[in-house]
N, C-alpha and C positions, 0 to 999 in steps of 0.2 A: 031176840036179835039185838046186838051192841049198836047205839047210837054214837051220829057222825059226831067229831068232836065239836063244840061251840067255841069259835075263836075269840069270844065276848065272857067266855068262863074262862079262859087259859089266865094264869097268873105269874105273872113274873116279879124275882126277889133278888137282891144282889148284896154282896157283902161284898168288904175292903179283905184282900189277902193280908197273912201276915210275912209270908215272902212269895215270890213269883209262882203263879199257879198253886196255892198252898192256901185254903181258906182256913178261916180259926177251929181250933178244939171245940170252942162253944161258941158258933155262930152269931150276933147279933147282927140280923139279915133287914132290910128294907123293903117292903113292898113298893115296887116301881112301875106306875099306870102308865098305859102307850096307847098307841090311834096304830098302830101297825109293826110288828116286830120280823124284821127279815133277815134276824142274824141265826146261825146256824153252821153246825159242824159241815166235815167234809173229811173224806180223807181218799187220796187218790189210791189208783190200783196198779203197780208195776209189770209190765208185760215183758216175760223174756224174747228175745228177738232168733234165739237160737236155732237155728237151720239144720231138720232131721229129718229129711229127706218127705214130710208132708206139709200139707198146706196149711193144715191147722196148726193152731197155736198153743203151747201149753199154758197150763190154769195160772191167772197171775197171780199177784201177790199185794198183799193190804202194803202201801208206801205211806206218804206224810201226811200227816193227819193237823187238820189248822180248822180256826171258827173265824170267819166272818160276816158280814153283813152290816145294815144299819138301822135301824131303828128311826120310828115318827114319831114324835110327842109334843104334846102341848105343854109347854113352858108353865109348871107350876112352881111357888115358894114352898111348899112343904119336900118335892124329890130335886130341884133343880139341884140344892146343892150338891149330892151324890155325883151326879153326872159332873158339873164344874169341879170340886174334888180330882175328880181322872183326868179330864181337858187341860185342865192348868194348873192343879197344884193344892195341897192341904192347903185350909185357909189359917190367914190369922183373922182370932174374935174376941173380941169382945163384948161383955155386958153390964148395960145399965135398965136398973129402972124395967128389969123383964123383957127388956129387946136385946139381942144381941146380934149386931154388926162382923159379918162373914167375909173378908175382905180376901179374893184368890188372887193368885198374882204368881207369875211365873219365878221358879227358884233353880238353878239345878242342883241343888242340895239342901240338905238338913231336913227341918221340921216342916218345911212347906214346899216339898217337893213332891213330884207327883207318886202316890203310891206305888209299890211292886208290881201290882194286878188287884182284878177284883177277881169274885164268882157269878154268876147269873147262873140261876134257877128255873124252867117252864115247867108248871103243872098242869099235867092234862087233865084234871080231873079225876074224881072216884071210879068213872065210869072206864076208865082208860083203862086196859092193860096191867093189871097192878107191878107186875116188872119191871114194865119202863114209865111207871105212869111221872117222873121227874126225870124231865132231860135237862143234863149239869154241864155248861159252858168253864171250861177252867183255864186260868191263866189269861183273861181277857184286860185289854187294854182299848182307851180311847184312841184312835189313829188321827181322826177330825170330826168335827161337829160342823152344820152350816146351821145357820140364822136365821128365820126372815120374818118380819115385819110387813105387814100389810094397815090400809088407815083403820081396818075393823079384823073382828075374828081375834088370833089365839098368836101367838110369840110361838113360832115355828122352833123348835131344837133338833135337829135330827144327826146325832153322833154314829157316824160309821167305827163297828168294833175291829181287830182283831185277837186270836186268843191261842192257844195250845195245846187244848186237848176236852176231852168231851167224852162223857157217862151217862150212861140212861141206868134207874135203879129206880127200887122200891118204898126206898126211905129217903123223906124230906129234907134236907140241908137244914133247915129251922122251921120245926113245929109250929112254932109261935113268932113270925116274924112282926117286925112292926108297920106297924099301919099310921101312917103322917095324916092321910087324907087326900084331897086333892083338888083343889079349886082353882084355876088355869089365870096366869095374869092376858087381860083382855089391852089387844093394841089400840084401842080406843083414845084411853089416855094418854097414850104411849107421846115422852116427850123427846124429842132429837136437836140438839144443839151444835152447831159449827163453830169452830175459830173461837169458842167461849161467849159466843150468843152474837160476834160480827158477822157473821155471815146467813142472810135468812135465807130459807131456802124453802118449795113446797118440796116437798116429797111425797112420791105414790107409793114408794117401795124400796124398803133397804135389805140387802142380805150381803152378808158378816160370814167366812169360812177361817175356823181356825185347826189348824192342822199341826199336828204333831210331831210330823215327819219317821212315823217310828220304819225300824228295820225291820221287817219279817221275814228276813233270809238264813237266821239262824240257828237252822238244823246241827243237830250234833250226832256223831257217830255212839252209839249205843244210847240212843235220848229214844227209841222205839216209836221213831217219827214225828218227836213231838220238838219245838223251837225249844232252845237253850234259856233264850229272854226275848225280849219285844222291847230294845233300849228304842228312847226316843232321840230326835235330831234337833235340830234347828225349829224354834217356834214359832210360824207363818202364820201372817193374822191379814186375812182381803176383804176387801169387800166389793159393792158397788150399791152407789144409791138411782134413782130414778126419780126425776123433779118434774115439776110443769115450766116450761120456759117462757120466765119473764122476763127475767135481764140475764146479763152478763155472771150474777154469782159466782156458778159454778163454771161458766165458761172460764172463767178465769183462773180459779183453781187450776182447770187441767192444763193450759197453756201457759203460765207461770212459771210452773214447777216448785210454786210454794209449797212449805209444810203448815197445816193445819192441824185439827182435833176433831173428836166427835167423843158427844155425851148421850147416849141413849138410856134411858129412864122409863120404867115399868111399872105402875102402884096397882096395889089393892088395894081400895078406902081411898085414906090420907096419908097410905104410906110409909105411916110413924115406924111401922115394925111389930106392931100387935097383933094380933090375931086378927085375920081381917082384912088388918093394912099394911101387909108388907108391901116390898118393894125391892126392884134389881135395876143398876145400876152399871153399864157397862162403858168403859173410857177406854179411850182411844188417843194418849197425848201427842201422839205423832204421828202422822199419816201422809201420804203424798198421792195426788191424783196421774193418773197417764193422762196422756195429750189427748185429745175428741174435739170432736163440732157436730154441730145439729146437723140431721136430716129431715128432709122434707116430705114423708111418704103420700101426703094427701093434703088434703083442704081441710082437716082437723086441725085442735090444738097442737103445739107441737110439746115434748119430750127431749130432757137431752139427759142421757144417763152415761155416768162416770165411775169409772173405776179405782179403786185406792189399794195402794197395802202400805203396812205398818215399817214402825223402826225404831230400833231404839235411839238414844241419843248419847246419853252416861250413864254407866253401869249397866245394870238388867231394864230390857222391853217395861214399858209405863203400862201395858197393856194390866186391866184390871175389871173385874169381877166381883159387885159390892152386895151383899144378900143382906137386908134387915129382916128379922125372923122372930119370932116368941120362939123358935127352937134352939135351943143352946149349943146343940153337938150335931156335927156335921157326920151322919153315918158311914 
C-alpha cells in the first residue's frame, strides 16, 4: 500500500523564464527551502446555463486556468536573492575581495527590471505517482511579499504568487538543481534606524508589504485559458512599526506629516559578506507616517503603532534591497 506523502520531503526549485511562462532549454534551477507552500494551480469550470426543458445541467466545460497562492519562508542569504530578483528587480553587483554586493532596486526597464516570469517546480517524491510525481507552476510572477520582524526568531518573507498555467509530468525541470544551502538570518541582531539614527525608537515589531500591483485580468481569446502576461503596476512599499511608548518620537512622526527613513539591517557573523557573515540591508529614503495616538486598553505598558508608506521623490522609488554574499550570481 502507497504511503501518505511527507510535506517535510516535497521539494521545491525555481528558475528565471527566458520570456513569459517559458523556462530555458537547459534549465539552471535553484532549490528554494520553505516553512509552508500554499501556492497552487486552479482552473475554473464553465457551466452552460442553457434551458432544455430539465432541471439538470449539462456537463461543464474546463475555463481559466491561473496559479496562486503564497508562500512562508524564513529569510535566508543563500535563496533570498531569487525571490528579491522577482519583487523588485535584476540586481546590480558587484565584486571585491570574494563578496559580492547585490544591490535591487526598482527599474522599469533594461538590465534591472523585473524578469518575464519564473518556473516553480514540486516534487512529490519517488514514491508519488510517477506521472504526476512533478507539479510545474508556469509563468509565475511576484504580486507582493510581506515582512516581518519580531526582537527574536527568523525575518518573515512571505511572497504571494501569481502565474499561468500548470503541468503535472514524469520528468524533472532539472535533474540536478542547485543547492545554495540554507542558514535563516536571525532578528536577534536585527538593526532598525529612523531619520538616519535621529530618531530612537523601541520597537516590538515591524512589517514591511511590497506590492507589485500586477494585472491578472489578461486572458486572451485562443490563449486556451491561460493570461497573455502578468504586466506589473505601480510599486507600493507599507509598512507599520509597533514601539513601547516612551515619548513623543513617533507620535510625532504621525502628527507632523514629516518625511522620514528607515534602515533595517540583518547579519550573519560580522556581516562582511563571507560565508557565514552575510547580510541584508533594506532602505527606505522616504516614508511618511498617517496620523494615530495612543490608546489605553489597560493598566499595562502602553504601545503606540504607526503606520507608513513609501515615495519617491526624483526620479525612480530610493526603495532598495542590498544583499552581501560569497555568491556571485543571482539565480
Amino acid at each position: 500500500m502507497a504511503k501518505q506523502v511527507r510535506g517535510s520531503l516535497v521539494r521545491l526549485i525555481g528558475v528565471t523564464d527566458t520570456a513569459f511562462g517559458i523556462p530555458p532549454v537547459t534549465p539552471s534551477s535553484l532549490i528554494l527551502p520553505y516553512v509552508q507552500n500554499n501556492v497552487k494551480a486552479d482552473q475554473t469550470r464553465d457551466q452552460d446555463q442553457t434551458i432544455s426543458g430539465f432541471r439538470g445541467m449539462v456537463r461543464s466545460v474546463a475555463g481559466a486556468r491561473k496559479v496562486s497562492g503564497a508562500l512562508q519562508i524564513n529569510a535566508a542569504p543563500q535563496t533570498i536573492g531569487f525571490w528579491l530578483k522577482h519583487l523588485i528587480g535584476a540586481p546590480t553587483s558587484t565584486t571585491a575581495t570574494g563578496v559580492t554586493t547585490h544591490v535591487f532596486a526598482p527599474a522599469a526597464s533594461g538590465a534591472n527590471a523585473l524578469p518575464p516570469s519564473f518556473t516553480l517546480e514540486s516534487d512529490m517524491g519517488a514514491g508519488f505517482t510517477s506521472a504526476s510525481r512533478y507539479m510545474r507552476l508556469l509563468g509565475c510572477r511576484v504580486a507582493s511579499a510581506a515582512i516581518s520582524i519580531t526582537p527574536s526568531g527568523f525575518m518573515q518573507f512571505n511572497p504571494t504568487l501569481s502565474g499561468s498555467d500548470f503541468v503535472a509530468g514524469a520528468t524533472a525541470l532539472d535533474s540536478a538543481p542547485t543547492d545554495t544551502g540554507h542558514a535563516a538570518f536571525t532578528t536577534l541582531t536585527a538593526a532598525l534606524v529612523f531619520g538616519g539614527g535621529s530618531i530612537i525608537l523601541d520597537s516590538t515589531k515591524v512589517d514591511l508589504a511590497v506590492s507589485n500591483n500586477l494585472d491578472d485580468t489578461g486572458y486572451v481569446v485562443g490563449g486556451n485559458g491561460r493570461l497573455g502576461d502578468l504586466p506589473e503596476g505601480m510599486l507600493a512599499v507599507t509598512g507599520s512599526i509597533e514601539t513601547l511608548l516612551k515619548d513623543d518620537s513617533l507620535l510625532q512622526l504621525a502628527l507632523t506629516d514629516a518625511d522620514t527613513s528607515l534602515l533595517l539591517t540583518l547579519s550573519s557573523g560580522d556581516g562582511s559578506g563571507t560565508a557565514g557573515n552575510e547580510s541584508l540591508a533594506i532602505s527606505i529614503p522616504a516614508l511618511v507616517f498617517a496620523a494615530t495616538s495612543p490608546v489605553v486598553p489597560g493598566p499595562k505598558g502602553l504601545l503606540l503603532t504607526g503606520t507608513f508608506d513609501s515615495h519617491r521623490t526624483t526620479g525612480e522609488t530610493g526603495v532598495t534591497f542590498t544583499l552581501k554574499t560569497p555568491l556571485a550570481t543571482i539565480q
